[in-house]
N, C-alpha and C positions, 0 to 999 in steps of 0.2 A: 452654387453650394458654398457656405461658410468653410473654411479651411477646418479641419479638426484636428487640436495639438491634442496628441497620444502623452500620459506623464509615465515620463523612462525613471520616477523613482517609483513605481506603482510594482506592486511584489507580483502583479499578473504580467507578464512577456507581452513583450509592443505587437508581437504576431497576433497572440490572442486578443489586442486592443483593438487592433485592424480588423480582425474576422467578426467583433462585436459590432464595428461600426459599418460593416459592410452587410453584416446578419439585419441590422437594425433597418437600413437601406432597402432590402427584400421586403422583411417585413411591413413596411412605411410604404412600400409601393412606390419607392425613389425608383427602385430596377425591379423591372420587371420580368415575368417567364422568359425565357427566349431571347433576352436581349441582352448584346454582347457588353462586356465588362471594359473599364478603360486598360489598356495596354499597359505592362510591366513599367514602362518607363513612364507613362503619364502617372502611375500610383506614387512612383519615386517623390513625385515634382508635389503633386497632389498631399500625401500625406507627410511629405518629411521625414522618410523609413528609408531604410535600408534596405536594397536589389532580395535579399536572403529573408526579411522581414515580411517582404510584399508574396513571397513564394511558400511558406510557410504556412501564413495566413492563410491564401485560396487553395493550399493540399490541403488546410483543416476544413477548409468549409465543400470542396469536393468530397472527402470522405463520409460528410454530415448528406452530402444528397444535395447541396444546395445548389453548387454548380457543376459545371460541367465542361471539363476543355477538350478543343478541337485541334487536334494536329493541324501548324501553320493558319489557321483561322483567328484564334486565343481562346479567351471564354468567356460564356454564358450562362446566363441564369439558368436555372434548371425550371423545366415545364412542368406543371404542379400536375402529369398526372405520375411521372413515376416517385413521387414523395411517397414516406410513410408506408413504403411497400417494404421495408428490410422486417424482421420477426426475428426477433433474438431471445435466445432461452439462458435465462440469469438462474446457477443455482446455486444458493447458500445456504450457511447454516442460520438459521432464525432462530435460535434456541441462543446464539451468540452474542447478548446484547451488548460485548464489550467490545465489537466490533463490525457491528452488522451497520449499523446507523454511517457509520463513516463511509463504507464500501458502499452503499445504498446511493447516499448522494451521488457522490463520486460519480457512478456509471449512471443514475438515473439524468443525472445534467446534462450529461453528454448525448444520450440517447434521446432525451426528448426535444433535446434543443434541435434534434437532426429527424424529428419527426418518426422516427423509430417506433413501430410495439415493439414492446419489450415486456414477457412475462417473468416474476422472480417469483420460484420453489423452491419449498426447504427441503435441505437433504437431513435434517434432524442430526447432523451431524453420525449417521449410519451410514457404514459404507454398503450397505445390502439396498437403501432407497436410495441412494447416489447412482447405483449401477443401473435400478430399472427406470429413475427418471432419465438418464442417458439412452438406458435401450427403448424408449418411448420419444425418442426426438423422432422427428419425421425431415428426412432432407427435402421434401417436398415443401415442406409448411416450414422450414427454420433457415434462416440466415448465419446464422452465427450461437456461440454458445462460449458463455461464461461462466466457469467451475472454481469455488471456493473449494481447493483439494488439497491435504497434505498427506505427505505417505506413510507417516506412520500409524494414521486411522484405519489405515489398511489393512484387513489379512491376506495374505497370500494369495487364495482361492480368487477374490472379488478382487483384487489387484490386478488380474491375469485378465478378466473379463473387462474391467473397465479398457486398462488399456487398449484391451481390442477393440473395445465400441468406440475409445476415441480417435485411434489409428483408424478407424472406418469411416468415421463421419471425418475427415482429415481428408480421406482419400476421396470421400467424395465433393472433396470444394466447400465443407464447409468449416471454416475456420474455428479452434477450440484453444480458449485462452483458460490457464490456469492460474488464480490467485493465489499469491501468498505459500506457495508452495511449489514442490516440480514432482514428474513420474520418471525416473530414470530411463525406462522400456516404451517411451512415447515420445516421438516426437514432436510437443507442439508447442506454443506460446507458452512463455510462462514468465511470472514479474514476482521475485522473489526480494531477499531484503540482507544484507550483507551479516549476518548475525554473529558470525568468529569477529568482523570487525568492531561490531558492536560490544562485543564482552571484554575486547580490547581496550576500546576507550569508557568503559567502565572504571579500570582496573587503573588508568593514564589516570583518572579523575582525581581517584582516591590516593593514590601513589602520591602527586600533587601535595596533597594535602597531608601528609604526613604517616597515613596509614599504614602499619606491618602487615595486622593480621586481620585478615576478612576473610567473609561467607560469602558461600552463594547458596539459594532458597531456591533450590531445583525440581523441577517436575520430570524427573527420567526418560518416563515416559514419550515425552513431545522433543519430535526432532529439534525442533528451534532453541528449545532450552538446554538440548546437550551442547547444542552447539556455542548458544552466548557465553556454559560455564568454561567450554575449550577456548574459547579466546579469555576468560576472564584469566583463566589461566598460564594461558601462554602471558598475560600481561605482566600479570602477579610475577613470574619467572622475568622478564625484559624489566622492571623498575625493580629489581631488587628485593619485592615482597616473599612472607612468607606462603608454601604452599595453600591457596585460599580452604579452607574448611566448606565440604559440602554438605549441607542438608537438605533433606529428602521432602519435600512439600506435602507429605502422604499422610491423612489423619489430622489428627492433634501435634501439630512441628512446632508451637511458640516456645513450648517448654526445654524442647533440643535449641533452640535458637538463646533463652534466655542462657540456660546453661552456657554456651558458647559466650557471651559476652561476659558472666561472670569468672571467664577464663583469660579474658585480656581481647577478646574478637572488638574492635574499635569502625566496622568498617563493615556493612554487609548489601551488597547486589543482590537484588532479587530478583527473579522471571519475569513477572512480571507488576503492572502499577497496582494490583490487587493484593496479592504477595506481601506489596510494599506498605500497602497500607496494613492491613494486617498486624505485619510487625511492628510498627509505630506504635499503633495501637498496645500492643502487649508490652511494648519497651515503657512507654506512658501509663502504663498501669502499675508497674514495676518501682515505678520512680526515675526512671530513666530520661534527661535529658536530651532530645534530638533536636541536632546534632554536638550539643554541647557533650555528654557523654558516647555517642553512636552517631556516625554518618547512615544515611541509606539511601538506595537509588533503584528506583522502579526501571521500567521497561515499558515501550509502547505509547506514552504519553498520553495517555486515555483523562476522560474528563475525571476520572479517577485523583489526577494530581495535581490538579487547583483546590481539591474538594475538602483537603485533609489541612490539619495544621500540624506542623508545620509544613507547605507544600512542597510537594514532593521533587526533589531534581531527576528526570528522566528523559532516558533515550528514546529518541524520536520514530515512531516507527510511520511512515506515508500512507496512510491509510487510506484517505479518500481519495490522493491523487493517485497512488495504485489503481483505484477503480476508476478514476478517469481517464490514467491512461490507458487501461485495459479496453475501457471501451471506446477510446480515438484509434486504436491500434486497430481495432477488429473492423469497425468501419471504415478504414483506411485501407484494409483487407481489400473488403467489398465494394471500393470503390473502383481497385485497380486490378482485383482480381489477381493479387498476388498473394498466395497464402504460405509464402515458407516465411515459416516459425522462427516469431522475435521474442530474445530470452533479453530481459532487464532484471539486471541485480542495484538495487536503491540502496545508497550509504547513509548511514545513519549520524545526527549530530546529540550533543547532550543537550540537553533544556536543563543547564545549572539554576536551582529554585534555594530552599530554605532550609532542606531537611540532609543538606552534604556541608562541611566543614571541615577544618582543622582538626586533628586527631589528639585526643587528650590521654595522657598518657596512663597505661591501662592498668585497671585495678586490682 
């Protein structure tokens, strides 16, 4: 076999580069069902990796079904009849196209590369079809279960009910990962996103830059959003700004939004890259220069803020790799039949683009 140099500037991890070249190997019929793998220390000599590189890799490809290891033995291929036998029930909101594509991939790559069914239902973002596609899982026919869920789509009543089905299906081995959100009164996986951090380094941006006084374009309603204006806030307070101005995203907002600027606001964060554009939009209609007159800064990074001119600087939110690790996690589960509930909180970075600058002094 040709040696295979892994490139360590490659934005994909040398584990993952290894587990390709070894997936590759399976499939190529280089290794076959049943036949044992080379030894921790020959992969060393072999690929040029790292003792922690080479262990990484085969727990990702063990979790995928591919191999399989044998206390003091090592490991082996896995025999292709228990492939493709895991059934995992994916449910999201489809109605979500600002987020749905990204999470799709994300867990569809991982899943099929590990030979997985995997069925994806919409929960219409309704928490009343959220609760009966849950009570309609079968432990018998499902492996695993992955929930696009935040709590505050919840009422009360069906709050109480979900959590129980998912404490249930928990209690019976089958592992239940929650996206982008968590249930308080549940304990299960959940991969949420740092978002007080996030309205943090919003605030760092603009502060930077010269800005007093800013907005934030709030959706009240949605947990996530109170939460990025408390950290925009808490920032606003740590650099010296003034208390940021909130408005309420409800209805027709450009008109409270323009007013604000024509009050001296130099400076406005908004929920989200939708939000962001939006306002652009109505500041440029206005006459307003962005960001020669107004900075602004979306959330989320959606294909939303390449799309706009001028493009949008925005916080990053992990969208597909959420659903990738969501579903390395769960198959990781069921590989080792360990299912106490791992909580990942993801930190968020800026994507500075075209539509944030220097703060010009207000009119």
């Amino acid at each position: 076999m040709d040696q295979v140099i892994f490139d360590k500037n490659n934005q994909k991890p040398l584990y993952r580069q290894l587990a390709d070249e070894i997936r590759r190997q399976i499939k190529d019929g280089e290794i076959l069902p049943g036949q044992k793998l080379m030894s921790e220390s020959e992969m060393l000599k072999e690929y040029g990796v790292g003792r922690l590189t080479v262990r990484n890799a085969l727990q990702l490809l063990v979790s995928e079904g591919l191999l399989k290891k044998s206390q003091g033995k090592g490991t082996f291929c896995a025999e292709g009849k228990g492939r493709g036998s895991l059934n995992v029930q994916v449910f999201l909101n489809m109605t979500d196209t600002y987020f749905i594509p990204y999470y799709v991939r994300g867990i569809s790559e991982v899943l099929s590369r590990s030979n997985s069914n995997f069925l994806i239902s919409d929960t219409r973002d309704d928490d009343r079809t959220l609760f009966a596609l849950l009570e309609n899982v079968s432990p018998k026919n499902t492996s695993g279960v992955i929930v696009q869920c935040t709590d505050e789509c919840l009422s009360e009543e069906v709050s109480e009910q979900i959590t129980g089905i998912m404490r249930d299906l928990s209690g019976s081995g089958i592992p239940v990962i929650i996206l982008d959100g968590r249930l308080n009164d549940v304990d299960v996986s959940c991969f949420t996103l740092d978002e007080i951090a996030g309205g943090m380094r919003a605030a760092e941006h603009l502060a930077a830059y010269g800005h007093k006084k800013c907005a934030f374009l709030n959706f009240e309603t949605h947990r996530d959003s109170r939460l990025r204006f408390r950290g925009f806030a808490d920032g606003a307070s740590r650099y010296q700004m003034e208390v940021p101005l909130e408005i309420s995203c409800k209805n027709e907002w450009e008109a409270e939004m323009l007013r604000a600027v024509k009050d001296g606001v130099t400076g406005i964060f908004a929920y989200n890259d939708n939000a962001a554009l939006r306002c652009i939009m109505a500041l440029k209609k206005e006459g307003y220069d962005v960001p020669g007159d107004v900075s602004v800064i979306g959330f989320d990074d959606t294909y939303l803020a390449t799309a706009c001119d001028p493009q949008l600087s925005s916080l990053i939110h992990p969208k597909e790799q959420m659903g990738r690790d969501a579903a390395e996690t769960l198959l990781a589960m069921l590989a080792t039949g360990n299912t106490v509930p791992v909580e990942k909180k993801y930190k968020t970075e800026l994507m500075i683009r075209d539509s944030s600058g220097p703060a010009k002094k207000a009119r």
